[in-house]
N, C-alpha and C positions, 0 to 999 in steps of 0.2 A: 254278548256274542261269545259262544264256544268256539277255539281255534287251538290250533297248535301252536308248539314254543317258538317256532320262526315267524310270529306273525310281529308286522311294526311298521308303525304308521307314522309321522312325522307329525310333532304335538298340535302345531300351527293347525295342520290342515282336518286333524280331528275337530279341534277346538272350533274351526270356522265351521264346520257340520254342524255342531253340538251347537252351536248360536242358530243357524238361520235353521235347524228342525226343529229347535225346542226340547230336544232329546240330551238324555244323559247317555252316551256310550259307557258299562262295566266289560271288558273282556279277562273272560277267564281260558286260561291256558292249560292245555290236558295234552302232553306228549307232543307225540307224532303222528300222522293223518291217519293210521293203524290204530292207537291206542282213544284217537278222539272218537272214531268212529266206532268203535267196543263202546264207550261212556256214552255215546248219544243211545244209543242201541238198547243199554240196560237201565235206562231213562225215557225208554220210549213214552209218549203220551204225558209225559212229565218232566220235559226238560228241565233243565237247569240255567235255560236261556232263550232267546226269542230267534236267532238268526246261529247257523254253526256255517264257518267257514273255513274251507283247508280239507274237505273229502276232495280223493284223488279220483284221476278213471281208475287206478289197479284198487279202490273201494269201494266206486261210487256205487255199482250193482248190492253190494252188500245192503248197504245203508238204504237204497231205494224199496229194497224188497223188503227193508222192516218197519215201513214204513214211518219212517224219523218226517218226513217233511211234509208240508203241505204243499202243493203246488203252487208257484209263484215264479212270471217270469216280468221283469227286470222292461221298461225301455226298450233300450240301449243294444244299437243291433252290434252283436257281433258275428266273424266268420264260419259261416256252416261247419266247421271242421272242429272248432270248440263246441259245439252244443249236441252233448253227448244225450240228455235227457231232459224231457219238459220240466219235470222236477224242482229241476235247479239252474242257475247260472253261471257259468263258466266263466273266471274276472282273471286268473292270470296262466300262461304254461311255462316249461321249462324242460328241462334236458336231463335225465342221470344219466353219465358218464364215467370213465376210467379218468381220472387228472394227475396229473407225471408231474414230476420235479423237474425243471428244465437245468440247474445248476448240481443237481444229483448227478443227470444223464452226462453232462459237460464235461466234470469234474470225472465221472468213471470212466471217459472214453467209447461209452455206448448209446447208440441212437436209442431213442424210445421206442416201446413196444407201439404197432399199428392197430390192429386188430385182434378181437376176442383170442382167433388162433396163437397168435405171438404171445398170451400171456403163460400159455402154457409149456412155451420152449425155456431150455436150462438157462439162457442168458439171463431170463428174468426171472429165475428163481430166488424165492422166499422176499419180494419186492411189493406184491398187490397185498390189499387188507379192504375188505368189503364188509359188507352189514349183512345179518340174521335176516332175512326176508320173513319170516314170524313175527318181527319186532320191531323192523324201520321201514319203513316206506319206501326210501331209496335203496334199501333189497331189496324188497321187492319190485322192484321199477328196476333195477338190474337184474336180477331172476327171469323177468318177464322177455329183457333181451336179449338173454340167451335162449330163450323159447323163441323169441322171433327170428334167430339165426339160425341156431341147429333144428329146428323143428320137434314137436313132441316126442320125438323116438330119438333126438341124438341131444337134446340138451345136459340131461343129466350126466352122460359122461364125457362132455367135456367138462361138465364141475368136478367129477371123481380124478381130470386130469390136472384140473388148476389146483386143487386142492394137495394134488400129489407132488406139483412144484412148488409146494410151501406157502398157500391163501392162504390169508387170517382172516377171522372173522371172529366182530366185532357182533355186539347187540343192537351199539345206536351210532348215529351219524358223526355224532360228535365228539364217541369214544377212539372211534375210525380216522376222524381228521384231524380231530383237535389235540389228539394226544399218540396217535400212532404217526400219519404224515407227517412225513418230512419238513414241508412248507408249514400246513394247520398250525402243527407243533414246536416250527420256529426251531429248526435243527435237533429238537429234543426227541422227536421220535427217529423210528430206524425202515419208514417204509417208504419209498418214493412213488409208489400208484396205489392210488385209493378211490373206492366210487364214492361221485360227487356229483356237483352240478358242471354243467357248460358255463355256467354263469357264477362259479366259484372264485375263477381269477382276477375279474373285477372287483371282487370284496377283499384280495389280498394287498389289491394295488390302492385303492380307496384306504384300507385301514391299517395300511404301512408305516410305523413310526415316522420312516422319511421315503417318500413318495419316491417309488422307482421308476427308472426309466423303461420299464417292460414289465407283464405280468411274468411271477417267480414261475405261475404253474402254466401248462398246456393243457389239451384236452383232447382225447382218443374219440374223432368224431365218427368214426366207424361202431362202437361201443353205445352210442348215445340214443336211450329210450324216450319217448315224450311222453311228459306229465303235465296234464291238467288238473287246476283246483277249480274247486266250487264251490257258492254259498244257497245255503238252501233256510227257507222260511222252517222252523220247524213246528210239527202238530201239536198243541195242545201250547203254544206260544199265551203268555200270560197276556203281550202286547204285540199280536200281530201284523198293527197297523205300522207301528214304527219298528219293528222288523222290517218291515217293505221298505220303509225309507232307508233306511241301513245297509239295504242289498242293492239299492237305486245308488246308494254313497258309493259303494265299493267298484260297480263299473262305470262311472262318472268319470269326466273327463279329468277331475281334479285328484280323486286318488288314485287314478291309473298312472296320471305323471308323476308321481310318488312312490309307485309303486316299486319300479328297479334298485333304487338304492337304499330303499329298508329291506325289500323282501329279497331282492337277489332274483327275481323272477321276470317275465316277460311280462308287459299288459296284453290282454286279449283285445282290445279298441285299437285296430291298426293305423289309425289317425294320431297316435301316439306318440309324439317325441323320444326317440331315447341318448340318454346321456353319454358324452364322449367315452365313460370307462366301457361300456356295454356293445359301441357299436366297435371300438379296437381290439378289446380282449373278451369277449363272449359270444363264440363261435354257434351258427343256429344252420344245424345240419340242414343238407339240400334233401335226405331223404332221409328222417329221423327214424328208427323202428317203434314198432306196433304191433301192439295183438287187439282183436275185436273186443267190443266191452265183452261180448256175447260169451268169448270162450275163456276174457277171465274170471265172468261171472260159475260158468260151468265148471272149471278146474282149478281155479286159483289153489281150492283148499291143500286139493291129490296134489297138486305141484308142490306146493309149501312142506306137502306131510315126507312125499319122495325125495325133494332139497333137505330135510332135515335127516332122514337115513343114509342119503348117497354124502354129505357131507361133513356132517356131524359123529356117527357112530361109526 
């Protein structure tokens, strides 16, 4: 299986797959849902694996028109709103959002920014640090929601105005949080807003030396875009048949309950249990933003090419 580097499963419940299909799972890890989908891409008809999982909606059009997969759909009904394309099957979503330092904001005497607009006032200058949308996925999945707030004709300069209150930007996710965030970085960094997930501060409090009484971060549900992943059969699969059973595994009722506390993401099977860190501290906006696949299929590139001049040069 090709995925990206946030992909992780819990050994037990691989291991109980791998017994009762008879299959060996190998997963190989290539980036981020940007960089996997460039490698399945220039692998076409010759993968490097049977099943790729971890294309997003902000790629999925890419990859479908190059034609990487075979069709193949899955059981397992999930909600009309995940099933983007016959193609593939939609197993988990998620949220990129702006996530604040709540003991940053405390400690300086200033509420947290609200809204896209707030980040571009003096108060929160030189504070936010975002991702290359060329290069991360959750830039682009934040690129996109400033597309779905200011619309095609105003998105671009409100980034020539965050960018003028001192945005950083980062290449990758983890350059962003792990090492510029305030929380990520465990007081070592110097930024207190950073895009991330909705489902970020759950993995702070889960993977807290000593378990706090509150999540450290919050999350700008105004800011927050939806992303969906998918696993798709791919063409030219050496073993197509247990390819299938491998994408039967993934939206199973057994690795979807799995699925929160390795991957940080939502299950798409709304019959789903989810765990106490997820339903207290991982906020699931009443109206998440969206652009159609259609028009990120049609623009994505012009967007990426005009975010790299209005922000970069």
């Amino acid at each position: 299986m090709l995925t990206h580097d946030s992909f992780r499963v819990s050994p037990a419940v691989l291991a109980d797959f791998e017994h009762r299909s008879g299959l060996r799972v190998r997963v190989l890890r290539s980036g981020d849902a940007g960089a996997l989908v460039n490698q399945a891409i220039l692998s076409a008809g010759h993968p490097q694996g049977d099943v790729l999982y971890g294309v997003d909606n902000t790629f999925l059009s890419r990859a479908v028109k190059a034609g990487i997969f075979t069709p193949y759909r899955a059981p397992a009904t999930v909600p009309r709103q995940f099933d983007l394309d016959p193609a593939v099957n939609p197993v988990d979503y998620g949220d990129v959002c702006v996530n604040y330092d709540k003991a940053w904001y405390a400690e300086h005497r200033l509420a947290p920014p609200r809204s896209f607009e707030d980040l571009t006032r003096p108060a929160y200058r030189d504070q936010l640090v975002v991702q290359n949308p060329a290069t991360s996925s959750p830039g682009l999945a934040f690129l996109l929601g400033t597309v779905a707030t200011y619309g095609p004709a105003g998105w671009a300069g409100w980034w020539k105005r965050v960018r003028a209150n001192g945005a950083l930007v980062t290449d990758t996710w983890s350059e962003a949080y792990d090492q510029r965030f305030t929380v990520g970085s465990q007081g070592r960094g110097d930024r207190p807003l950073v895009v991330s997930y909705a489902s970020s501060p759950p993995a702070e409090v889960l993977y807290a030396a000593e378990r706090p009484s509150t999540a450290p971060s919050g999350v700008l549900v105004d800011t927050c875009f939806r992303q969906i992943e998918f696993a798709g059969l791919l063409a030219g699969a050496e073993n197509p048949a247990g390819g299938r059973k491998l994408i039967d595994f993934l939206v199973s009722a057994e690795f979807q309950r799995d699925l929160p506390l390795q991957e940080f993401m939502f299950p798409v099977r709304p019959d789903t249990p989810l765990p106490r860190e997820f339903t207290e501290y991982a906020p699931l906006p009443a109206r998440p933003l969206t652009v159609p696949a259609g028009e990120i299929d049609e623009h994505r590139d012009a967007w990426i090419a005009e975010w790299t001049a209005s922000v970069l040069r």
